[in-house]
C-alpha positions as CSV (number, residue, x, y, z in Angstrom):
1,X,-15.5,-13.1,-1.1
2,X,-15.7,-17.2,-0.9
3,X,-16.4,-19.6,-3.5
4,X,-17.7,-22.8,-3.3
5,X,-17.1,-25.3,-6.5
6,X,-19.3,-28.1,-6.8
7,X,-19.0,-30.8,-9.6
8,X,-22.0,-31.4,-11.9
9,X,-22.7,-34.1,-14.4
10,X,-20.6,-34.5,-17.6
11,X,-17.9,-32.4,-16.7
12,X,-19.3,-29.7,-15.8
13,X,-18.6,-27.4,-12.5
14,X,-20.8,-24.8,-10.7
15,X,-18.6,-22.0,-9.2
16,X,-21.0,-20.5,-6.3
17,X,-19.4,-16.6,-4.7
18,X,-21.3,-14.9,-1.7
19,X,-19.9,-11.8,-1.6
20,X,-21.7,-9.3,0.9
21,X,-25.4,-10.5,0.5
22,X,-24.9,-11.3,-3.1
23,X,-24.9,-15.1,-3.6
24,X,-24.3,-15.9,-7.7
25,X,-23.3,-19.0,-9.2
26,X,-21.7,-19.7,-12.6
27,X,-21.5,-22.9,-14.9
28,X,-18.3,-23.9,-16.5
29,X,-18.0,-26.7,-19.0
30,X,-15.0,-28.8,-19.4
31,X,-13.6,-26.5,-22.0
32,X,-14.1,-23.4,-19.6
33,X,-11.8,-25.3,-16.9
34,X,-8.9,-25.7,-19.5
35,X,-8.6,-22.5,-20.4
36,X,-8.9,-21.1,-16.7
37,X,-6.2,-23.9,-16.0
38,X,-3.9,-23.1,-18.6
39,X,-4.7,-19.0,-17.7
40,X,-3.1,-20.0,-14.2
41,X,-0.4,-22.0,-15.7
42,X,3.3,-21.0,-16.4
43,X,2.1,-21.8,-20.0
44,X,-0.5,-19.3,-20.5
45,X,0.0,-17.5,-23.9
46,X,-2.4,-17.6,-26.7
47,X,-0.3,-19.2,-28.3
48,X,0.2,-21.5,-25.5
49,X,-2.9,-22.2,-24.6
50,X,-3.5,-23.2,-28.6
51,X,-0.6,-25.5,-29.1
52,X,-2.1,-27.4,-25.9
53,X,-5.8,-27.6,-26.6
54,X,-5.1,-28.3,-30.3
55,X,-6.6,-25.2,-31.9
56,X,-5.5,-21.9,-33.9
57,X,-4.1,-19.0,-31.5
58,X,-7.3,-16.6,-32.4
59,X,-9.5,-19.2,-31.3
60,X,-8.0,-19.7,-27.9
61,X,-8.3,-15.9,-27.4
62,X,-12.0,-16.5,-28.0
63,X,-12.2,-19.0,-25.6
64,X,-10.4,-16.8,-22.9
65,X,-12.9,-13.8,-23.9
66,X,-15.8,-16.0,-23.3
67,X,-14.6,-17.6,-20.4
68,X,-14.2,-13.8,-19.2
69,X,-17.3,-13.3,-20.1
70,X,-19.1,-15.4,-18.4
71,X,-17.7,-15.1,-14.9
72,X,-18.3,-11.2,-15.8
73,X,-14.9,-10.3,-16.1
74,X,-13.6,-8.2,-18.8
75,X,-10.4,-9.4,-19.3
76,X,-7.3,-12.1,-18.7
77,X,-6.3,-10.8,-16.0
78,X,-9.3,-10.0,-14.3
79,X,-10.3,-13.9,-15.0
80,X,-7.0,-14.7,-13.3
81,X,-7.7,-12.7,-10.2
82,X,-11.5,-14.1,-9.9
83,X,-10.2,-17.6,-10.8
84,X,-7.5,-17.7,-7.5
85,X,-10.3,-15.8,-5.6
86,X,-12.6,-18.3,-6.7
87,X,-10.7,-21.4,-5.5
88,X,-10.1,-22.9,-9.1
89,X,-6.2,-22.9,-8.7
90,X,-6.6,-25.2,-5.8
91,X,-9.2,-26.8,-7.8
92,X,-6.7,-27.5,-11.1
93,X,-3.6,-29.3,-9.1
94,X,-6.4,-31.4,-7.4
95,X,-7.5,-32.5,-11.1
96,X,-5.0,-33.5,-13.0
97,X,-6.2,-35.2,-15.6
98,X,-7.9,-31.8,-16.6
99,X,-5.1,-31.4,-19.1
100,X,-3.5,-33.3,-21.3
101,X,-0.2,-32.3,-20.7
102,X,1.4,-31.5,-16.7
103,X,1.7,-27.9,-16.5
104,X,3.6,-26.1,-13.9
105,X,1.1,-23.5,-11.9
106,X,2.3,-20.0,-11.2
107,X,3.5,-19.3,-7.7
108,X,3.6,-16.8,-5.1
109,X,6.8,-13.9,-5.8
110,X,10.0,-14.8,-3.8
111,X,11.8,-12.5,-1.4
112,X,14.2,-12.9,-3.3
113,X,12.7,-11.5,-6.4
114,X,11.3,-8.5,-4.5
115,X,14.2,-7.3,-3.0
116,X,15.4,-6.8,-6.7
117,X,12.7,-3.9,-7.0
118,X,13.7,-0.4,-6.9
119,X,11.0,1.7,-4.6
120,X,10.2,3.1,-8.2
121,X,9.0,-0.2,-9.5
122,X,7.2,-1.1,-5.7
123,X,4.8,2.4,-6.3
124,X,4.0,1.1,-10.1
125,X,4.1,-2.8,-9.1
126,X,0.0,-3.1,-7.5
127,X,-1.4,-0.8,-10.7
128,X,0.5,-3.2,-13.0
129,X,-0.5,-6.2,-11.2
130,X,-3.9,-5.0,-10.8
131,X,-4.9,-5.1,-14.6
132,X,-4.3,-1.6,-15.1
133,X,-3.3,-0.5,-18.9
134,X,-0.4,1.9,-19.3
135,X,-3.0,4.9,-20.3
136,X,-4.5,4.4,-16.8
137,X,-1.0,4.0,-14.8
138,X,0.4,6.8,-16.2
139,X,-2.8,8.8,-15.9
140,X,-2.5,7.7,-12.1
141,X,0.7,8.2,-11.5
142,X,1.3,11.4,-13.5
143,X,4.1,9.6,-16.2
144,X,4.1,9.5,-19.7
145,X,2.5,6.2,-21.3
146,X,6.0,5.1,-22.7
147,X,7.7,5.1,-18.9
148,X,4.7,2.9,-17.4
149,X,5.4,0.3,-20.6
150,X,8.8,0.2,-19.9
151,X,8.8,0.3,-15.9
152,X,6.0,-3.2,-16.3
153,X,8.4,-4.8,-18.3
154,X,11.1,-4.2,-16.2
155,X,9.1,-5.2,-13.4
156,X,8.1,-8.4,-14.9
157,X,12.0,-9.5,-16.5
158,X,13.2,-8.7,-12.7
159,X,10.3,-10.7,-11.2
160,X,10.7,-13.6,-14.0
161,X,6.9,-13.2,-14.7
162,X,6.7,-14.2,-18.7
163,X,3.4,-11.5,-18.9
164,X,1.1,-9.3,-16.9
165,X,-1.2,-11.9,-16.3
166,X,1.3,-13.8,-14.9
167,X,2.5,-11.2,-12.6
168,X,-1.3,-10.4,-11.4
169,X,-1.6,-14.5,-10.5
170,X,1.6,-14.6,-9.0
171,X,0.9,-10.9,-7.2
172,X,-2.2,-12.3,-5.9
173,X,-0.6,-14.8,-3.9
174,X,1.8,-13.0,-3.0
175,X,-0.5,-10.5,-1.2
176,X,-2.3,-13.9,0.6
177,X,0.9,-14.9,2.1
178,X,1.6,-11.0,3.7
179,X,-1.9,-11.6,5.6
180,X,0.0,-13.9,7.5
181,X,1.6,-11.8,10.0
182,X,4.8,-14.3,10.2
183,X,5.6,-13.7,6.3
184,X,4.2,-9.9,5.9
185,X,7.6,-8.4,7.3
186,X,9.8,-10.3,5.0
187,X,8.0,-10.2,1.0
188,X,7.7,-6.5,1.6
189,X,4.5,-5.8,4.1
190,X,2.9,-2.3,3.8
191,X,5.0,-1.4,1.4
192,X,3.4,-3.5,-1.6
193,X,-0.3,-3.0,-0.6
194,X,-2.7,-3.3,-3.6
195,X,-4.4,0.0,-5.2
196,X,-7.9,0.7,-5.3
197,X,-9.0,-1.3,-8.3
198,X,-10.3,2.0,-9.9
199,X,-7.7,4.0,-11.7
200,X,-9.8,7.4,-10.6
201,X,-10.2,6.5,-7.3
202,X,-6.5,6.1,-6.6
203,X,-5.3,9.5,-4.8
204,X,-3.9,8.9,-2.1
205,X,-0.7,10.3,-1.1
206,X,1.6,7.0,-1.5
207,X,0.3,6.3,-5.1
208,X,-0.8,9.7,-6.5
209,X,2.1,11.9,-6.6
210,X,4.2,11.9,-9.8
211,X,7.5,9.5,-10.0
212,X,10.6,11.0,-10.5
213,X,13.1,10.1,-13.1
């Protein structure tokens, strides 16, 4: 997929994807680019994202849910995967004065960080990362609902990822860098390759079979 982002009058930006030989474009308003900013941002809590923009922490989930919305996504996380695919983090640290206040974008996972990760949490990492809920992971990977809660959280205290939205921007780019065959070897390579996005259609043999204790 490629996106193209071209700057309209008062604010506004039109986000153009070709995926395949789909071309569709979407409109997003001053108020749009905020939220998706702030979504990418180290600071990106409801309650984050209100303290910032100056409004109450339900109405910032609104925001988020129509920002969603309108790029067809379903969710934060979702928004944050088509946002980075999309071009608009690249898009935020070239505009500044976007926000009122400098926030510190998420980045890519260390080395570092991954080499804390059992091979446990590297099988449940791409699901988590991937927007899956803990019904669907442990539907997937054949554990109870309670072990895939507690094995994300893990994951993201060990990673230093705040949330999972956090962990899906940062997972993201991490995945980019490993399609450079000079960094794949060292955050992980193979080994942390991304699940089908589709909880059903995940069988095969390296994700399917049950986790052991």
């Amino acid at each position: 997929m490629t996106g193209l982002i071209t700057k309209l009058k008062r604010g506004i930006i039109e986000v153009t994807s070709r995926e395949a030989e789909e071309t569709t474009s979407v409109h997003l308003t001053r108020r749009d680019q905020k939220v998706i900013a702030l979504l990418l941002s180290e600071y990106n809590t409801a309650n984050d994202i209100a303290r910032i923009l100056g409004v109450a922490a339900s109405t910032s989930k609104v925001f988020a849910s129509n920002v969603a919305h309108k790029v067809g996504e379903n969710n934060r996380i979702s928004l944050v995967r088509w946002a980075l695919e999309h071009g608009l983090r690249e898009f935020v640290i070239a505009t500044p004065e976007l926000l009122p206040v400098p926030v510190p974008m998420i980045s890519a996972l260390t080395p570092e960080s991954l080499g804390l990760l059992t091979r446990r949490d590297r099988r449940i990492l791409p699901f988590v990362a991937d927007g899956y809920s803990d019904k669907e992971i442990a539907a997937t990977l054949d554990i109870t609902k309670l072990a895939a809660k507690t094995l994300a959280r893990r994951i993201c205290q060990k990673l230093g990822t705040k949330n999972r939205a956090t962990l899906a921007a940062a997972w993201l780019m991490t995945q980019r860098n490993s399609e450079n065959p000079s960094t794949a070897a060292t955050i992980g390579g193979d080994d942390l390759e991304s699940p089908d996005r589709h909880p059903k259609l995940a069988t095969s043999a390296s994700y399917a079979k049950p986790l052991k204790p």
